[in-house]
Wavefront OBJ file of the C-alpha trace (Angstrom):
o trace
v -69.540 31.223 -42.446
v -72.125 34.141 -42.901
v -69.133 36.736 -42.837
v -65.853 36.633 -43.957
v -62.727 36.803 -41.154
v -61.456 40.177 -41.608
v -58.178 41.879 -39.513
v -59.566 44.537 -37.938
v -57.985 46.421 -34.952
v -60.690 45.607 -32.508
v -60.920 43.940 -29.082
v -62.418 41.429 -30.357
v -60.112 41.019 -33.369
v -57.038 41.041 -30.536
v -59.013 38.460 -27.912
v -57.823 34.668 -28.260
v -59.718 32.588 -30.723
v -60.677 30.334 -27.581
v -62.539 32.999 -25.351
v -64.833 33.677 -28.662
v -65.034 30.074 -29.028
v -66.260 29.693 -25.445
v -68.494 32.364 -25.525
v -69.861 31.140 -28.830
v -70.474 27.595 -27.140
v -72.289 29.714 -24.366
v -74.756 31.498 -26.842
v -75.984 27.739 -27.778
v -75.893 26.324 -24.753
v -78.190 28.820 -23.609
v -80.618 29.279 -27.180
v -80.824 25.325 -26.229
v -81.907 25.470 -22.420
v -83.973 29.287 -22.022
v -87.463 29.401 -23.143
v -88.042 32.982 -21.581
v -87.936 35.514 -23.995
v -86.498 38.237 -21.682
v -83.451 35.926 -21.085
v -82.572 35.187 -24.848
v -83.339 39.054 -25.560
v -80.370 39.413 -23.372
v -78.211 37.799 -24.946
v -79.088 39.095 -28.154
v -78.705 42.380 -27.212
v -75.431 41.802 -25.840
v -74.247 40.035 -29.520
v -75.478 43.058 -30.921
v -72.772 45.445 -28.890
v -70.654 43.048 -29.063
v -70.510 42.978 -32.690
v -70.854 46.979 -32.990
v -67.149 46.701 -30.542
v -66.063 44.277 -33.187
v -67.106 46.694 -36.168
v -69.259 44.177 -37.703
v -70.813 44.384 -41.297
v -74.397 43.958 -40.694
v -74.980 44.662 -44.152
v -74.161 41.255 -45.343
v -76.491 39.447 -42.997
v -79.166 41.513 -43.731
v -80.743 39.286 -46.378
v -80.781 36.724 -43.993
v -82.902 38.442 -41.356
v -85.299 39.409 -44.199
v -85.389 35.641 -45.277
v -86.019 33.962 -42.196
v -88.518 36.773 -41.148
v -91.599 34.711 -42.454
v -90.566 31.155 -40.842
v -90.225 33.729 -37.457
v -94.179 34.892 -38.106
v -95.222 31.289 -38.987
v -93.451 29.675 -35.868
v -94.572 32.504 -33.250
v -98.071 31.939 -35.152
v -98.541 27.988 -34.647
v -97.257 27.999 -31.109
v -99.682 30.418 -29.974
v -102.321 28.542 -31.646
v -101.131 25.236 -30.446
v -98.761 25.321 -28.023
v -99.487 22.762 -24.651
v -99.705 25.646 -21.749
v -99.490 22.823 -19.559
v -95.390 22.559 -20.148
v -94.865 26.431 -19.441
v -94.423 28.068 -15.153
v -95.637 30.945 -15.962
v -99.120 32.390 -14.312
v -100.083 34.298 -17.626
v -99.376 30.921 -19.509
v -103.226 30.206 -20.294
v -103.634 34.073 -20.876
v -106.188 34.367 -24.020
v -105.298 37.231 -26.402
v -107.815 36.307 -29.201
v -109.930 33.299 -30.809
v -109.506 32.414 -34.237
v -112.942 30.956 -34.809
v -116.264 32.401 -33.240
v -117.814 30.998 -30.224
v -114.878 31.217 -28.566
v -113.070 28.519 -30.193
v -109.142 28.401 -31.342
v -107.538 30.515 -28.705
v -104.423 32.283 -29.590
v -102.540 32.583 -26.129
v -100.294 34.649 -24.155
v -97.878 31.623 -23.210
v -97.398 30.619 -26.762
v -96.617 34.063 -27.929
v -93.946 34.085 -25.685
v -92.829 30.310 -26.081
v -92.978 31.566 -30.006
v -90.921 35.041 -29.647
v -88.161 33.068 -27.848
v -87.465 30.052 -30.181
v -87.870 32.597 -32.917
v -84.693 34.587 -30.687
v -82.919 31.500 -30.699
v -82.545 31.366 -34.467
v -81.037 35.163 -34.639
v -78.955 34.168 -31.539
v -76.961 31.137 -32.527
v -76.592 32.828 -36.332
v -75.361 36.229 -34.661
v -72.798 34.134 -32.064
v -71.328 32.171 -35.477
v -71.052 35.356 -37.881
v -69.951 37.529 -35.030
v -67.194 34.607 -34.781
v -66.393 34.050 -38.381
v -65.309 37.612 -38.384
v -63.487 37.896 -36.072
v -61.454 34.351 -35.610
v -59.379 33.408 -39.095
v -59.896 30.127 -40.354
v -56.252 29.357 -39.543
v -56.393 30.246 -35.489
v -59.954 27.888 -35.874
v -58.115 25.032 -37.537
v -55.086 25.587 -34.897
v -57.603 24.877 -32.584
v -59.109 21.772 -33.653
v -55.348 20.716 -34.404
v -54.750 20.960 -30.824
v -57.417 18.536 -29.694
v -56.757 14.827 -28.993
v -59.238 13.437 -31.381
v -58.291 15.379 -34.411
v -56.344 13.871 -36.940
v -54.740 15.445 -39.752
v -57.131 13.900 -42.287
v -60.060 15.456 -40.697
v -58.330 18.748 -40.195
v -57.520 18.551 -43.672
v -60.453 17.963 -44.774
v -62.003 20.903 -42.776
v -59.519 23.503 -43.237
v -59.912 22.679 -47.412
v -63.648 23.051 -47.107
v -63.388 26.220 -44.939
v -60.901 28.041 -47.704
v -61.731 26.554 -51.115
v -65.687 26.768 -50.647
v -65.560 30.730 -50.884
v -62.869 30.271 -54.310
v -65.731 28.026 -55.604
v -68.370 30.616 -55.038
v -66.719 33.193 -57.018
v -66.221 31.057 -59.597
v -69.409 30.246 -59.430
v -70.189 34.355 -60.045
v -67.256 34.957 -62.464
v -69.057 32.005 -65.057
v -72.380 33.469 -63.964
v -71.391 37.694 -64.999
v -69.208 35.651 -68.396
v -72.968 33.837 -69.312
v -74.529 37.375 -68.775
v -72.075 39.034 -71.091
v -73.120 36.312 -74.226
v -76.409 37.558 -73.973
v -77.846 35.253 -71.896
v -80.861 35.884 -69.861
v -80.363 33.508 -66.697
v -83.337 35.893 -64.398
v -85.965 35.361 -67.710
v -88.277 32.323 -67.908
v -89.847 29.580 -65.915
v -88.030 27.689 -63.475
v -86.955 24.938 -65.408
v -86.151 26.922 -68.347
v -83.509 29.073 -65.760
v -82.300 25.752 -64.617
v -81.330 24.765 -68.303
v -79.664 27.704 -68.971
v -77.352 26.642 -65.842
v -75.986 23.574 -67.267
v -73.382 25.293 -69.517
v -71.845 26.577 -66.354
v -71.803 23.154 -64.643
v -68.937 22.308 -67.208
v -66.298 24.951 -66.605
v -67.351 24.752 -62.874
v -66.019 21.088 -62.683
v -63.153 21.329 -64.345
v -61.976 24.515 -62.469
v -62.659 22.536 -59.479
v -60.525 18.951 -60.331
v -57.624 21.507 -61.500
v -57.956 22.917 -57.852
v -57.674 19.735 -56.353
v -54.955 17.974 -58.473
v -52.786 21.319 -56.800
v -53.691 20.424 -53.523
v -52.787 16.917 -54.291
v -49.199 18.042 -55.209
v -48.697 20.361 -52.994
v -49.881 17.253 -50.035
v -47.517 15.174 -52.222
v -44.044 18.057 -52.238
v -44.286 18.627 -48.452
v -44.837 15.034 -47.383
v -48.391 15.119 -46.316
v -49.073 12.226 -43.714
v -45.671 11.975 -42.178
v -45.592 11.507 -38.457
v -44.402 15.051 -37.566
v -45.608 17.233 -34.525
v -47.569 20.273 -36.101
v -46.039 23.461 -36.326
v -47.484 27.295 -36.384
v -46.530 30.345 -37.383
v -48.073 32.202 -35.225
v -49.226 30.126 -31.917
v -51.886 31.458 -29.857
v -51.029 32.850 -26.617
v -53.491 34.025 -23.586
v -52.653 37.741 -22.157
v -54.027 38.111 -18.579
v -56.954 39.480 -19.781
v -58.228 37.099 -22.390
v -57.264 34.465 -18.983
v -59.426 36.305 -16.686
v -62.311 36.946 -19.848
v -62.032 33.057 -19.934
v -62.286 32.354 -16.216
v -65.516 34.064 -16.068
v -66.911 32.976 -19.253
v -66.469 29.545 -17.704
v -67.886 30.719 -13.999
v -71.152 31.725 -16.238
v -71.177 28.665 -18.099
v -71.801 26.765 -15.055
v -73.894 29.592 -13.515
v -76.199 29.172 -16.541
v -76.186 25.011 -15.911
v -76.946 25.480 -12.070
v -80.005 28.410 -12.209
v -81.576 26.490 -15.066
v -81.799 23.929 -12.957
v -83.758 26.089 -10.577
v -86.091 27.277 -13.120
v -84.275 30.676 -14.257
v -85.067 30.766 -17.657
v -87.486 28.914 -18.371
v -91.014 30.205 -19.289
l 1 2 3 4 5 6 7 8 9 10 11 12 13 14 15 16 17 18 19 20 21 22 23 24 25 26 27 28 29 30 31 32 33 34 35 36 37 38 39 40 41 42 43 44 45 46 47 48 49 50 51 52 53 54 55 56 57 58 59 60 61 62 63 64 65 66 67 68 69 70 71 72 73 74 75 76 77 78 79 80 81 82 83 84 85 86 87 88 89 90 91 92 93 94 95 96 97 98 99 100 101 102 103 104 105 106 107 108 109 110 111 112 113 114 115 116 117 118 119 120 121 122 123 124 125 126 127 128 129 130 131 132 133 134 135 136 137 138 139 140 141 142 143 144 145 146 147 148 149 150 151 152 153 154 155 156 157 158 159 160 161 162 163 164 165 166 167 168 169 170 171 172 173 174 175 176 177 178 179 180 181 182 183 184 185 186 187 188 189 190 191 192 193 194 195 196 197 198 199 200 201 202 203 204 205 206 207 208 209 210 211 212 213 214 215 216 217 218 219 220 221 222 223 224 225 226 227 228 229 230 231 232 233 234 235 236 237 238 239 240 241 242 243 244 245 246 247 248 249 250 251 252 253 254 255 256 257 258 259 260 261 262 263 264 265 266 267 268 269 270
């Protein structure tokens, strides 16, 4: 995840880890089906008060709306230089803003501006409905979930729910050997690529073996509490719906097929 869960007292914080799931699905659904950049500024707008209700650090995704900020350009760019008008509805579709070569030759146009802005949307979208998530749902209620469906077995949910924890332990690891390097002396921002890459390789060491000591714990702690019997899963804390995450559902699910059906009719699309 781009965030880290944290317990906040929040609505969202307090709302069952399958409503945010739902609405997550939603956001995807819909960054999949809308081309219309009015429609997907919607729903962006809405993630973005939904994550002020939620208290949400936007701090810590801010490097990754810096990052992503020249693919944006380049895609809004080549669509409106090559996009096919012929697969947009709208009337201002063939709508010439400017030619890139004189004599009226490579037109930049209207439709693939806006065909551009909205797959650009979609990107924010999808990464704003998963952060927005990861703060707010704990990896525990997440892997309670998956536990619950029919096709998950505990292997897999192992599997996931080790990933999901251990991958942040690794990471600061990763910095702890990184700030240790940096107190010997050494210079890891200094020199060409390859020569930063070399200094690296001291690190890789320490780095492993941390990590096989992490998993020959797991392995015993699988192997003292029986890991792979046939026993029904139990939870500390089960998830429960109060009448208003119920109804919050409900309609999430009303709009979910709402979205299906008018797309259908066009709504949507550019």
């Amino acid at each position: 995840m781009l965030v880290d869960y944290r317990k906040c007292d929040t609505p969202l914080h307090k709302t069952n880890p399958k409503v945010i799931l739902l609405g997550t699905f939603i956001v995807v659904i819909a960054s999949i089906l809308w081309t219309h950049p009015v429609y997907c500024m919607a729903i962006f707008a809405a993630l973005i008060l939904l994550g002020k209700l939620a208290k949400f650090p936007w701090q810590q995704i801010k490097w990754f709306f810096s990052v992503i900020i020249i693919p944006v350009v380049f895609i809004i760019i080549i669509q409106g230089f090559t996009l096919d008008t012929s697969l947009l509805n709208a009337s201002y579709k063939d709508h010439i803003l400017f030619y890139l070569l004189p004599n009226e030759r490579v037109p930049f146009k209207l439709g693939g501006l806006l065909y551009g802005f909205a797959a650009s949307l979609k990107i924010y979208m999808v990464v704003v409905a998963v952060a927005i998530l990861g703060y707010t749902v704990s990896p525990s209620d997440i892997i309670q979930l998956i536990s619950r469906a029919p096709f998950a077995s505990r292997q897999f949910i192992f599997i996931f729910s080790t990933a999901w924890k251990f991958i942040p332990v690794i990471k600061k690891q990763i910095t702890h050997l990184l700030d240790a390097q940096k107190t010997r002396g050494m210079e890891l921002e200094k020199g060409k690529l390859s020569e930063r890459v070399k200094k690296l390789v001291p690190i890789v060491t320490p780095l492993l073996s941390n990590s096989l000591e992490t998993g020959d714990q797991i392995a015993l702690a699988m192997e003292s509490r029986a890991f792979g019997t046939k026993t029904k899963n139990k939870f500390i804390k089960p998830l429960t719906f109060s009448l208003t995450d119920k109804i919050i559902y409900i309609l999430l699910l009303i709009s979910l097929v709402l979205l299906i059906y008018t797309y259908t009719l066009g709504y949507g699309v550019l």
